[in-house]
C-alpha positions as YAML, in Angstrom:
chain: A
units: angstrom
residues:
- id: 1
  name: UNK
  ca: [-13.72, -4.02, 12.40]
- id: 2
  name: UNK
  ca: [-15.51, -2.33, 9.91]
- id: 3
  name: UNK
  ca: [-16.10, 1.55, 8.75]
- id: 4
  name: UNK
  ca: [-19.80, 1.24, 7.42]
- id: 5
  name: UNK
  ca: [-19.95, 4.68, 5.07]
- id: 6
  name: UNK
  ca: [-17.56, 6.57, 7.18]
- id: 7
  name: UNK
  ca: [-14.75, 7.00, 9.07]
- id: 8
  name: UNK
  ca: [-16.57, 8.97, 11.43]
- id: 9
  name: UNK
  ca: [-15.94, 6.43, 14.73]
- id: 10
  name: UNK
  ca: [-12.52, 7.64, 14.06]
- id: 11
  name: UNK
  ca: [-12.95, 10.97, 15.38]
- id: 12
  name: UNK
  ca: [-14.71, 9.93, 18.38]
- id: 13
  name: UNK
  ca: [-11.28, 9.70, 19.70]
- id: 14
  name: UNK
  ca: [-9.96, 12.82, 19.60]
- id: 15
  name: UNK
  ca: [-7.70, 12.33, 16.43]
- id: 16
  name: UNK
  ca: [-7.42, 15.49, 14.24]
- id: 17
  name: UNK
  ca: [-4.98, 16.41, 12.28]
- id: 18
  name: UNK
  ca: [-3.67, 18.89, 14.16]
- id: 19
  name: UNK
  ca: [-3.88, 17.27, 17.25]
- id: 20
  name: UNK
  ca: [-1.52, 14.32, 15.93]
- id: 21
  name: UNK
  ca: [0.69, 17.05, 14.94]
- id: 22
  name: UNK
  ca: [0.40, 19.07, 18.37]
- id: 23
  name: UNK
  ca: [1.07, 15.38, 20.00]
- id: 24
  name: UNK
  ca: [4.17, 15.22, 17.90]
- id: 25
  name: UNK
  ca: [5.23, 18.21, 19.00]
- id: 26
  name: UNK
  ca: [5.19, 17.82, 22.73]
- id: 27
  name: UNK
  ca: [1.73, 17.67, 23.76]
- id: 28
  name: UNK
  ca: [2.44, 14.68, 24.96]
- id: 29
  name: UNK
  ca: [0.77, 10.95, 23.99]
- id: 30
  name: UNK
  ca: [-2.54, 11.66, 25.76]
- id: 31
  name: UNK
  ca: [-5.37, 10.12, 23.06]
- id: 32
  name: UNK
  ca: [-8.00, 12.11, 25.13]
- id: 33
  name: UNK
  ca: [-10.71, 13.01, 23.08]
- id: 34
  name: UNK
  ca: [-10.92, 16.57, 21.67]
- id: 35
  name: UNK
  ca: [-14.11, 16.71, 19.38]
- id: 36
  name: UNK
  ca: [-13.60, 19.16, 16.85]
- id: 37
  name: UNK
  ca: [-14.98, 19.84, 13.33]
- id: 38
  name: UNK
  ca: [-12.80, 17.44, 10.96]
- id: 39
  name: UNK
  ca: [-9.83, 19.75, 9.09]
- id: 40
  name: UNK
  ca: [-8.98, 19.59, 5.52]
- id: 41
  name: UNK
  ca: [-6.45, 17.21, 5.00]
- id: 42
  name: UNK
  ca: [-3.06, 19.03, 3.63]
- id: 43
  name: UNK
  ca: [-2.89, 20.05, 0.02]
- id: 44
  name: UNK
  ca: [-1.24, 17.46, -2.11]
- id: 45
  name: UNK
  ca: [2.45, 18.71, -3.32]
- id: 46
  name: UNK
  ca: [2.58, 18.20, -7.39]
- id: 47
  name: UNK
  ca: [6.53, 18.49, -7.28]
- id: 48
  name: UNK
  ca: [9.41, 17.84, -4.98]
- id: 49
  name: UNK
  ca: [12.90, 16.91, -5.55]
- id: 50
  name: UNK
  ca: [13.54, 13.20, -6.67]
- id: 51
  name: UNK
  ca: [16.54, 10.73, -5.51]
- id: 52
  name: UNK
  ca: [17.92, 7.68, -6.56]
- id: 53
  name: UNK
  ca: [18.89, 4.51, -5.35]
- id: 54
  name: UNK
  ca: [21.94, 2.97, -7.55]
- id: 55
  name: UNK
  ca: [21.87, -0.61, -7.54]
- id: 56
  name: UNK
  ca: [24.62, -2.50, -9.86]
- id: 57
  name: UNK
  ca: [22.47, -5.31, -10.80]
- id: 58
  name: UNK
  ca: [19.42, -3.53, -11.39]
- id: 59
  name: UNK
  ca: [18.06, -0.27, -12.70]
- id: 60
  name: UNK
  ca: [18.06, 2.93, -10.49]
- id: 61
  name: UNK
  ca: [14.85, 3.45, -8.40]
- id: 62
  name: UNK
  ca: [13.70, 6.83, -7.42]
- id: 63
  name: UNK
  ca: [12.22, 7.88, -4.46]
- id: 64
  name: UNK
  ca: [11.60, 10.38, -1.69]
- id: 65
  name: UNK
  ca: [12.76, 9.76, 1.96]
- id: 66
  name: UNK
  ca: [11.70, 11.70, 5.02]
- id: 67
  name: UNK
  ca: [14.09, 11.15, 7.85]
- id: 68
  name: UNK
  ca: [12.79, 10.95, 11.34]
- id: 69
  name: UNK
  ca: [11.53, 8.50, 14.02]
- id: 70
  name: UNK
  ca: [10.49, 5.38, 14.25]
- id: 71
  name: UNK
  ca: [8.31, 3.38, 13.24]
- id: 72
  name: UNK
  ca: [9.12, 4.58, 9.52]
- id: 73
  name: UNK
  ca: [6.38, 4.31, 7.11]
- id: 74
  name: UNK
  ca: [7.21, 3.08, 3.21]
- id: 75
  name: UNK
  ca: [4.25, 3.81, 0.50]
- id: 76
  name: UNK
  ca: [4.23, 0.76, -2.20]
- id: 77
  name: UNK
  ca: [2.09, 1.90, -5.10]
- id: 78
  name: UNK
  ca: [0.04, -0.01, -7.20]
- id: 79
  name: UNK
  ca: [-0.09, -1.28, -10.68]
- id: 80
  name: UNK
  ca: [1.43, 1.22, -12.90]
- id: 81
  name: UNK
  ca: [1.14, 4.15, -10.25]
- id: 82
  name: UNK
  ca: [3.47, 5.62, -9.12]
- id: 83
  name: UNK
  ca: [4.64, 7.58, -5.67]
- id: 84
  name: UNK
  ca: [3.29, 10.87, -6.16]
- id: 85
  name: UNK
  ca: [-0.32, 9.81, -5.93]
- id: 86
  name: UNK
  ca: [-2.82, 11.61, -3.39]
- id: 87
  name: UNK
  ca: [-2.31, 8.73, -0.51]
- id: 88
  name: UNK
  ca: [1.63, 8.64, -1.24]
- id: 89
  name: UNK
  ca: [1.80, 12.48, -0.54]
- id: 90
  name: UNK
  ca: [-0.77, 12.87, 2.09]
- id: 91
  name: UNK
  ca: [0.68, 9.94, 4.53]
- id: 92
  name: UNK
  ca: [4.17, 12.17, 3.59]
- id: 93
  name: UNK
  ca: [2.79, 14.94, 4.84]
- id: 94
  name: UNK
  ca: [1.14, 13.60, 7.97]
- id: 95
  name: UNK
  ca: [4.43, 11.60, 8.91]
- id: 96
  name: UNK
  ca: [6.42, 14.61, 8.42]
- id: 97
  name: UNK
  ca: [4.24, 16.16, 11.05]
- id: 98
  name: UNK
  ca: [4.56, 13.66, 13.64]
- id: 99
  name: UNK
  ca: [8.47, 13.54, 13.19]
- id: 100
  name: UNK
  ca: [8.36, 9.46, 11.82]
- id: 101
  name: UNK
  ca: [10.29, 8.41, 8.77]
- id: 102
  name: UNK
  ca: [8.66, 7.96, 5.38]
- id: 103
  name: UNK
  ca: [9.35, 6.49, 1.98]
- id: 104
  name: UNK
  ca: [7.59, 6.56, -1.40]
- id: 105
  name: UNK
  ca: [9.06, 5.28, -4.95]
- id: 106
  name: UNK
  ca: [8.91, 3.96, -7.91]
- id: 107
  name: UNK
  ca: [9.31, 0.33, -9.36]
- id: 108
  name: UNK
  ca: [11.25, -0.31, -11.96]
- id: 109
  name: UNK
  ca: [9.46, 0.92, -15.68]
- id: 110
  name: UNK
  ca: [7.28, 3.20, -13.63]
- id: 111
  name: UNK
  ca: [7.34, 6.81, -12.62]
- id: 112
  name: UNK
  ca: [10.69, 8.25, -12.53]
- id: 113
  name: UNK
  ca: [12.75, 4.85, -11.74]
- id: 114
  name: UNK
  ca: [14.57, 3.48, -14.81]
- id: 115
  name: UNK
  ca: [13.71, 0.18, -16.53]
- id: 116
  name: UNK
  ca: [11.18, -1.02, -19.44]
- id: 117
  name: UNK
  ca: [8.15, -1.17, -17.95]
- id: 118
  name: UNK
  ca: [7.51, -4.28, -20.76]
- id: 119
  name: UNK
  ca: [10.18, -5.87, -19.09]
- id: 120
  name: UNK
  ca: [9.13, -5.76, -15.31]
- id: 121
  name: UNK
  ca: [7.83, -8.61, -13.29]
- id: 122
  name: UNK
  ca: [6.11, -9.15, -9.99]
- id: 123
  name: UNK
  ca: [9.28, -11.13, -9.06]
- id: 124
  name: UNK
  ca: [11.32, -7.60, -9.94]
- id: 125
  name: UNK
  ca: [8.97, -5.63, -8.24]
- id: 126
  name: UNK
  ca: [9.90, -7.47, -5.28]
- id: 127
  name: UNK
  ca: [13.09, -7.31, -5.19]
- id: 128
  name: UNK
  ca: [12.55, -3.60, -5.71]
- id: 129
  name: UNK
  ca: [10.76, -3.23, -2.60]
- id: 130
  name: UNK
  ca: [13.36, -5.28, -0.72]
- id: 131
  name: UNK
  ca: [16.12, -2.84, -1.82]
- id: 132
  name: UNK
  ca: [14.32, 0.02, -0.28]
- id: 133
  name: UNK
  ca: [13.64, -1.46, 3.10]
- id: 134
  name: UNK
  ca: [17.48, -2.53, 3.02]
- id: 135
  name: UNK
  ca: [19.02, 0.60, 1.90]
- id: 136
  name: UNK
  ca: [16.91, 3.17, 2.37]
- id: 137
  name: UNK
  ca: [15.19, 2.32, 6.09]
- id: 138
  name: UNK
  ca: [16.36, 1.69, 9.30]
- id: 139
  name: UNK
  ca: [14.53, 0.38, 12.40]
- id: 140
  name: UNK
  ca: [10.67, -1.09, 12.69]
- id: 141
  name: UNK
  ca: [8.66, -0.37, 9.43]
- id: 142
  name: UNK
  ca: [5.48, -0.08, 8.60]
- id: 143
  name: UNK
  ca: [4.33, -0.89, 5.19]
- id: 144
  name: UNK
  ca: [1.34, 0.78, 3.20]
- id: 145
  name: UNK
  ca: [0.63, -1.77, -0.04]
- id: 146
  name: UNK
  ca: [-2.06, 0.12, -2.43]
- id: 147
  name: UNK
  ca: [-3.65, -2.74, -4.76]
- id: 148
  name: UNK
  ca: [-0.50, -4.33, -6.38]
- id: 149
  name: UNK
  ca: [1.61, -2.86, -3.36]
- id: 150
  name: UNK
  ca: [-0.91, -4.36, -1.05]
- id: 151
  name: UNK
  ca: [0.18, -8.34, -2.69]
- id: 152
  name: UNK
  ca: [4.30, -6.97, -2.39]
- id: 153
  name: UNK
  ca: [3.74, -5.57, 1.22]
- id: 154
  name: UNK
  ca: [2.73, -9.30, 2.15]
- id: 155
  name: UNK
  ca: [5.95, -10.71, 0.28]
- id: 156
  name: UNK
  ca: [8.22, -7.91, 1.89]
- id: 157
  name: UNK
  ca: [6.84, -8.94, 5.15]
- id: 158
  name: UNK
  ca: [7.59, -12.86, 5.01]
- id: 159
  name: UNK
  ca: [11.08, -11.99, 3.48]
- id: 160
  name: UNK
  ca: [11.61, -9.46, 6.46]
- id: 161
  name: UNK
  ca: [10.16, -10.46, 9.60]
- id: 162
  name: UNK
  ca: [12.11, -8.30, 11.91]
- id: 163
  name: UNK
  ca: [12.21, -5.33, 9.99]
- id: 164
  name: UNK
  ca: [8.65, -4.80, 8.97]
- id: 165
  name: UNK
  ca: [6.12, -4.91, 12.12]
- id: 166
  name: UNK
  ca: [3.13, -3.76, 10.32]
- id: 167
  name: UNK
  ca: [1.32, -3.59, 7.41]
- id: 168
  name: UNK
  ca: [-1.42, -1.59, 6.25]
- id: 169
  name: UNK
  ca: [-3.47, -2.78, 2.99]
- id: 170
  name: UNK
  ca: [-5.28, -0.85, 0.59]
- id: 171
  name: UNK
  ca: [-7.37, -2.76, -1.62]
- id: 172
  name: UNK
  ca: [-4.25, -5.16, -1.16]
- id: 173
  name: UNK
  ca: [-4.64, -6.99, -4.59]
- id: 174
  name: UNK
  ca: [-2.75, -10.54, -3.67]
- id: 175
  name: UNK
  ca: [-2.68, -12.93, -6.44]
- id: 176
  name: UNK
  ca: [-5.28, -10.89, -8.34]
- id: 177
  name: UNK
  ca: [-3.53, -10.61, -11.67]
- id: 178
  name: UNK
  ca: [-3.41, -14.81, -11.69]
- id: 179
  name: UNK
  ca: [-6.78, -15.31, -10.51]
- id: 180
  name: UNK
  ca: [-8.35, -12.90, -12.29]
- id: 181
  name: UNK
  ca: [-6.48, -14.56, -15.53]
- id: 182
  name: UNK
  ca: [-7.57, -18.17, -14.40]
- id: 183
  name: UNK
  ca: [-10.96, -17.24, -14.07]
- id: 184
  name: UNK
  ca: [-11.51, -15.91, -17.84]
- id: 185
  name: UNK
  ca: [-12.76, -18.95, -20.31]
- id: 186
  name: UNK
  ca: [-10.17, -21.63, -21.34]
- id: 187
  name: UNK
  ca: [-10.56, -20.34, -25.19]
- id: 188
  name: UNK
  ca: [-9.61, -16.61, -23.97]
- id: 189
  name: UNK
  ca: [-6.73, -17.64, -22.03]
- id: 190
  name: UNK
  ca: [-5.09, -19.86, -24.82]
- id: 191
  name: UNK
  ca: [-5.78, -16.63, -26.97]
- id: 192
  name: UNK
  ca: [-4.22, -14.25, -24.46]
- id: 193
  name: UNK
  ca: [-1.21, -16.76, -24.69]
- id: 194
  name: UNK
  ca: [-0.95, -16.87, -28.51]
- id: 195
  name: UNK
  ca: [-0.98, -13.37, -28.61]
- id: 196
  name: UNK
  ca: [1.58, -12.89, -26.08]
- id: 197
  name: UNK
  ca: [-0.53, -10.10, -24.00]
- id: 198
  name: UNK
  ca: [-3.71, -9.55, -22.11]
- id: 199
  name: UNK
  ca: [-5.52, -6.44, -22.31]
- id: 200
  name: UNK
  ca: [-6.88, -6.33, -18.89]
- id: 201
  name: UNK
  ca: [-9.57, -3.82, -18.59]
- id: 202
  name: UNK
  ca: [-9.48, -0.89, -16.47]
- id: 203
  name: UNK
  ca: [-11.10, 2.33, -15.64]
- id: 204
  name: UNK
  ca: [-7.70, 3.81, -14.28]
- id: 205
  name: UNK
  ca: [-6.58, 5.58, -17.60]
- id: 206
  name: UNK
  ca: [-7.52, 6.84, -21.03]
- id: 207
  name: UNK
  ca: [-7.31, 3.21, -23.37]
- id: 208
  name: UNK
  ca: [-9.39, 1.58, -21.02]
- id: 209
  name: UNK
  ca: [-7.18, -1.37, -20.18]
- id: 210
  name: UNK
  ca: [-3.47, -2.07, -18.86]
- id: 211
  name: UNK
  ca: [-1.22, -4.48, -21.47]
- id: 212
  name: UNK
  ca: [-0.18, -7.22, -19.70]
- id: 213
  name: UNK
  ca: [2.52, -9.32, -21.45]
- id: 214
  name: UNK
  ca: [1.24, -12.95, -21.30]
- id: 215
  name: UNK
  ca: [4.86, -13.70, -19.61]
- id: 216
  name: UNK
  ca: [3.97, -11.48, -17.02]
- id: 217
  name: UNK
  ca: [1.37, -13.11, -15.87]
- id: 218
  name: UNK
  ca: [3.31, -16.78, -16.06]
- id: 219
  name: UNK
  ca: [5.68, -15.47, -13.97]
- id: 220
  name: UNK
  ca: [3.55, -13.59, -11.71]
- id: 221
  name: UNK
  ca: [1.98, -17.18, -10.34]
- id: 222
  name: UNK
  ca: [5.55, -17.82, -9.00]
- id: 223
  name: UNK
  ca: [4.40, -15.31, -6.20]
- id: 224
  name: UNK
  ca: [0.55, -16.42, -4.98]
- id: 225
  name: UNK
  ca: [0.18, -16.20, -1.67]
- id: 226
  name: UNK
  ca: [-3.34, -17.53, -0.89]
- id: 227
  name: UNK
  ca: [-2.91, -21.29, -1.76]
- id: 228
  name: UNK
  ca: [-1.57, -21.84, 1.64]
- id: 229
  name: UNK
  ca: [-0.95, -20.53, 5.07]
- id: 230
  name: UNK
  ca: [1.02, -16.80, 5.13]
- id: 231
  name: UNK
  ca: [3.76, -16.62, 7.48]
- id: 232
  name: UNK
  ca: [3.14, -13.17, 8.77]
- id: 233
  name: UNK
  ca: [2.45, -12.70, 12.33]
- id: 234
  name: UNK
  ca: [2.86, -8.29, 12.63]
- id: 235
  name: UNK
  ca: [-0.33, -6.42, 12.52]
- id: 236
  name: UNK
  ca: [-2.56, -5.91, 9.29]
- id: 237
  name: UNK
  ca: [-5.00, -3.23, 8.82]
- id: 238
  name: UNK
  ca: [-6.90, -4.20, 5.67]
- id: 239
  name: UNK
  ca: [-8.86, -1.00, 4.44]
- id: 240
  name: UNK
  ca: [-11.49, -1.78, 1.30]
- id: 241
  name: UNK
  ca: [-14.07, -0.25, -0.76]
- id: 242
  name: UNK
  ca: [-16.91, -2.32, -1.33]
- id: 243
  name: UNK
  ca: [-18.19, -0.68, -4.43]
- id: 244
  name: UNK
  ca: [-14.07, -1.59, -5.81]
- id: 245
  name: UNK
  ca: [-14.94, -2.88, -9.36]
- id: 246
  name: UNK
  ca: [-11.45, -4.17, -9.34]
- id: 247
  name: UNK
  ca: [-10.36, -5.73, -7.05]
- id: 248
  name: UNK
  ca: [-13.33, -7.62, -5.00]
- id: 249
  name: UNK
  ca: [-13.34, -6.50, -1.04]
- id: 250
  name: UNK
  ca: [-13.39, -10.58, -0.22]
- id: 251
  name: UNK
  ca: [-9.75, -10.46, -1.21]
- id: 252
  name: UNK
  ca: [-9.20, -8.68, 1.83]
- id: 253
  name: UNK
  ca: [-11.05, -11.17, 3.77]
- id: 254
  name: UNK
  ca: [-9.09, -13.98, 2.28]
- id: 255
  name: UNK
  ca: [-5.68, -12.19, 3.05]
- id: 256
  name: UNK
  ca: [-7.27, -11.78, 6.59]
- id: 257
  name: UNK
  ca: [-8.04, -15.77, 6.75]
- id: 258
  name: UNK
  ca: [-4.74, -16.92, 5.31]
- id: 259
  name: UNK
  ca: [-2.29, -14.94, 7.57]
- id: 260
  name: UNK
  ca: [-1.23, -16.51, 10.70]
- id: 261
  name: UNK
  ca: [-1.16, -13.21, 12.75]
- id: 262
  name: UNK
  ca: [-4.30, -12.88, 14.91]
- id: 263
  name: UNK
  ca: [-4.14, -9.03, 15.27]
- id: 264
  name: UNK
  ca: [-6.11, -8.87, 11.88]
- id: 265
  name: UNK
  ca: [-8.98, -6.29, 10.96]
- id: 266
  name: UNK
  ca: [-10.46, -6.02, 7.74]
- id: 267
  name: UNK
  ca: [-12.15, -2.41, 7.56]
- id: 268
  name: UNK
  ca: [-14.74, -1.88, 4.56]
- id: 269
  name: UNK
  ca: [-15.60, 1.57, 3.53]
- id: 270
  name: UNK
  ca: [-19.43, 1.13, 1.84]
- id: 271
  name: UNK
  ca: [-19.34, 3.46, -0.76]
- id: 272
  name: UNK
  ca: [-15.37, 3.54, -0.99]
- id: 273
  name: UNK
  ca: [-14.23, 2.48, -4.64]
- id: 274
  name: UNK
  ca: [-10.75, 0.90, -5.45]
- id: 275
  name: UNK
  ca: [-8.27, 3.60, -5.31]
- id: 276
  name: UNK
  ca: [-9.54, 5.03, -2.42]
- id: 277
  name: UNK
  ca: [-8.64, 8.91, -2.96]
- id: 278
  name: UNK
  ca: [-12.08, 10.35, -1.56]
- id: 279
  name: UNK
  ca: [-11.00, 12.89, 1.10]
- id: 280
  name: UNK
  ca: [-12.66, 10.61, 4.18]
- id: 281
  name: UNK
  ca: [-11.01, 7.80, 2.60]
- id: 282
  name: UNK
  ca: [-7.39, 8.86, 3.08]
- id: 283
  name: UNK
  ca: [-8.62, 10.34, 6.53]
- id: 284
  name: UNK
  ca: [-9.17, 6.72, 7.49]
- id: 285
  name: UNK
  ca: [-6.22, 5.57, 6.08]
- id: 286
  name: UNK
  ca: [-3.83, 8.37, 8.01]
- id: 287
  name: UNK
  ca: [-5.68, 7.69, 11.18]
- id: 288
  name: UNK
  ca: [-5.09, 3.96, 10.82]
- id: 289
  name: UNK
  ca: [-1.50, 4.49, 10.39]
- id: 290
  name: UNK
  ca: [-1.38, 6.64, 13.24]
- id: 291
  name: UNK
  ca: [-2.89, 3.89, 15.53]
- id: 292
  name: UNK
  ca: [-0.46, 1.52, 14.54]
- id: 293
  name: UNK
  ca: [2.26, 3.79, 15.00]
- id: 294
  name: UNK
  ca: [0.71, 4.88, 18.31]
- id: 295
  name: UNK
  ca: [0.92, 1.14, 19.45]
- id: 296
  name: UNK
  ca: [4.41, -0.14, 18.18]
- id: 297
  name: UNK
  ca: [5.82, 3.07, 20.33]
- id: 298
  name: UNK
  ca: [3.43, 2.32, 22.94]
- id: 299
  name: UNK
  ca: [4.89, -1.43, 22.77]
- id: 300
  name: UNK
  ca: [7.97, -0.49, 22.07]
...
């Protein structure tokens, strides 16, 4: 499936905002079509009140929870993001509407959660994500991965099947740290090594790279995925920007090859660019969670 320069095709069924909303609120499920000009999408909240998960082992992770229906929706962020970014907040908002369950946090070293960033590890990231669909969901979950978040959605998934039935990519970045490394010249890895960090470029803030310890990325190959078959069978939604200058849209088609589930689409915004934060392209991504959470009820 694929969203050439628009999500456009989306409103050809009816959805609006409001009209998921008035659904919600006892309109009853009717999809019937209801062509109206597209809305603004809600204003993005700058501040709300933080929790935190406690967790012996590990440092505290904050977070926001909605409580409400199910399927419940949990926001991973990506590489040192955190959860109050525009799609975080708007897919808040828009499950708060519809009366569904919602999650965003923060890894360890990022945001508001404790831990040294320096420290942190794909591995730990993991087993971050893990501790908030075990203590902070209940019921069928659907998972939102943005870029790093898209490569932990697909770990969270294999390590629980019957909690997470589907998963929604966004510029899911699987392996992309590792291959990305692999691909540089033999000289420039063995300096990257010697030095003990990579300064992998980036448009995403002011220095114009992200510091990568060179451990990181060691440990980080622990957790490719796309060297073999993925055992995840739930739906994927795979939404990516083919002007992304960061992570290539064919990793989306790879995650789309290696999975064993057959209920697959890969949708590519033309002129969409890695973060996806363009007001059409969170459109697309609320309306794509909406039809997945339309079909595990209607399933259900």
């Amino acid at each position: 499936m694929a969203a050439g320069g628009g999500a456009w095709g989306l409103w050809l069924r009816g959805l609006t905002w409001a009209g998921a909303a008035a659904r919600c609120a006892g309109s009853g499920p009717s999809r019937v079509a209801r062509l109206q000009t597209p809305g603004q999408l809600p204003a993005c909240r700058q501040k709300s009140s933080v929790s935190f998960l406690s967790r012996s082992d590990r440092p505290n992770i904050a977070y926001n929870k909605i409580k409400g229906k199910n399927p419940g929706v949990v926001f991973l962020p990506g590489l040192n993001s955190n959860m109050n970014g525009q799609k975080a907040v708007a897919l808040e908002d828009f499950c708060k509407s519809l009366g569904h369950a919602f999650v965003r946090f923060d890894y360890t070293g990022c945001g508001s959660s404790d831990g040294n960033l320096q420290e942190c590890t794909v591995g730990k990231w993991r087993k971050d994500v893990l501790s908030v669909l075990d203590e902070l969901t209940d019921g069928p979950q659907i998972l939102v991965g943005s870029s790093l978040g898209g490569w932990l959605m697909l770990h969270a998934a294999i390590a629980r099947p019957e909690k997470v039935t589907a998963l929604v990519g966004v510029a899911a970045a699987a392996d992309y740290v590792v291959s990305t490394f692999k691909q540089l010249p033999l000289e420039a890895q063995k300096e990257i090594e010697e030095k003990g960090e990579w300064k992998l470029p980036t448009k995403h803030n002011e220095e114009g790279f992200y510091c990568l310890p060179y451990d990181f990325i060691k440990e980080a190959e622990n957790h490719c995925l796309l060297n073999s078959p993925i055992p995840i069978t739930c739906p994927i939604k795979l939404i990516h920007g083919m002007k992304d200058e960061d992570v290539p849209w064919q990793v989306s088609m790879e995650i789309a090859d290696h999975v064993l589930s057959k209920d697959v689409d890969v949708i590519l915004r033309k002129v969409g660019q890695h973060r996806m934060s363009e007001k059409d392209d969170m459109k697309l991504l609320v309306y794509t969670v909406d039809d997945l959470i339309d079909k595990l009820t209607t399933q259900a």
